[in-house]
C-alpha positions as CSV (number, residue, x, y, z in Angstrom):
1,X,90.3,-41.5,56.9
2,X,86.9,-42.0,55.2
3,X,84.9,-39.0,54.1
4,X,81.6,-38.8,55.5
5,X,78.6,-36.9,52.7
6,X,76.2,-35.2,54.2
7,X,72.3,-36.4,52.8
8,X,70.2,-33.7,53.7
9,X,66.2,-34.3,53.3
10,X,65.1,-30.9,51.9
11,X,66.2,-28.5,49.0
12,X,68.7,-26.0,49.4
13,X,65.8,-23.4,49.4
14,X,64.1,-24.9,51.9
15,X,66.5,-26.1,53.9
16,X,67.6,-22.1,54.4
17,X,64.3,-21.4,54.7
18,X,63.7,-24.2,57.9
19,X,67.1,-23.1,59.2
20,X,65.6,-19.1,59.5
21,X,62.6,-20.4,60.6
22,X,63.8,-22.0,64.0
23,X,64.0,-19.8,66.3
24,X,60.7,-18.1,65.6
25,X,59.1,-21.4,65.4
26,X,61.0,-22.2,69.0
27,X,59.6,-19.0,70.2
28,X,56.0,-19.6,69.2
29,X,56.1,-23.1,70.8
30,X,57.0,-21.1,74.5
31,X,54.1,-18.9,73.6
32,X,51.7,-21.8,72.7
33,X,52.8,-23.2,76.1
34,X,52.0,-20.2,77.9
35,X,48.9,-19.6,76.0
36,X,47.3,-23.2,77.1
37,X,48.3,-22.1,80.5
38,X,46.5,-19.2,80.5
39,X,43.5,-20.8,78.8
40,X,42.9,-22.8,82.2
41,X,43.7,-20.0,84.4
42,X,41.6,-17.0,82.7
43,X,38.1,-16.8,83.5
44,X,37.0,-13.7,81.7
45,X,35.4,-14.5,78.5
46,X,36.8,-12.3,76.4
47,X,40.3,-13.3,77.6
48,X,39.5,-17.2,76.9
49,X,38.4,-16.5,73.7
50,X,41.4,-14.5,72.2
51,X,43.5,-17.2,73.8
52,X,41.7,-19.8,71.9
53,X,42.2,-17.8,69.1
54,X,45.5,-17.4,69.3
55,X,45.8,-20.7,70.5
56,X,44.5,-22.1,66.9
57,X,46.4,-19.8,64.7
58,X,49.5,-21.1,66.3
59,X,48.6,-24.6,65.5
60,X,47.6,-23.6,61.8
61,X,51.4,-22.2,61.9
62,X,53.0,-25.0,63.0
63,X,50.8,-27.5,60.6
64,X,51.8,-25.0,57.5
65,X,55.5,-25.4,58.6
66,X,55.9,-28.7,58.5
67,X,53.7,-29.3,55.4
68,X,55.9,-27.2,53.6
69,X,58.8,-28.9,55.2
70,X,57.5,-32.3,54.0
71,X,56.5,-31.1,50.7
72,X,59.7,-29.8,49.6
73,X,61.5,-32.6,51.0
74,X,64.3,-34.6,48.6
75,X,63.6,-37.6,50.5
76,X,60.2,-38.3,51.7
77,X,60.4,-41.7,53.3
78,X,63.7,-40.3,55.2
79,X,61.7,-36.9,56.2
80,X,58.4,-38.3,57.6
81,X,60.9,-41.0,59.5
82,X,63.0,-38.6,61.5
83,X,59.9,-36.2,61.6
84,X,57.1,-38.7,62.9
């Protein structure tokens, strides 16, 4: 029987670091859902605004997540092609 290596695309560091990061990640995707929900359902002012807030911080999350994911990548041509 042929042994199959694992190639994986980010440091070891990293690579615990993305695995501890999921869930929390996963969660804040359900709350960004809900959030852009509420966004076209609330009409008080203050309410819209702190969604929109909330709404852009998540985003700035997520961005920082996968930068640093990409960054500390081994492979960068095999990360950024099973992470269009």
């Amino acid at each position: 029987m042929e042994r199959q290596e694992t190639v994986h695309d980010e440091t070891p560091e990293a690579e615990g670091l993305a695995r501890r990061l999921d869930k929390p990640m996963g969660i804040l995707g359900l709350v960004f859902v809900l959030v852009v929900l509420g966004q076209s359902l609330a009409e008080e002012p203050w309410l819209v605004t702190a969604l929109t807030v909330f709404g852009w911080v998540a985003w700035v999350v997520f961005v920082a997540e996968f930068v640093y994911r990409a960054g500390s990548a081994q492979d960068k041509r095999r990360f950024w092609a099973r992470n269009w």
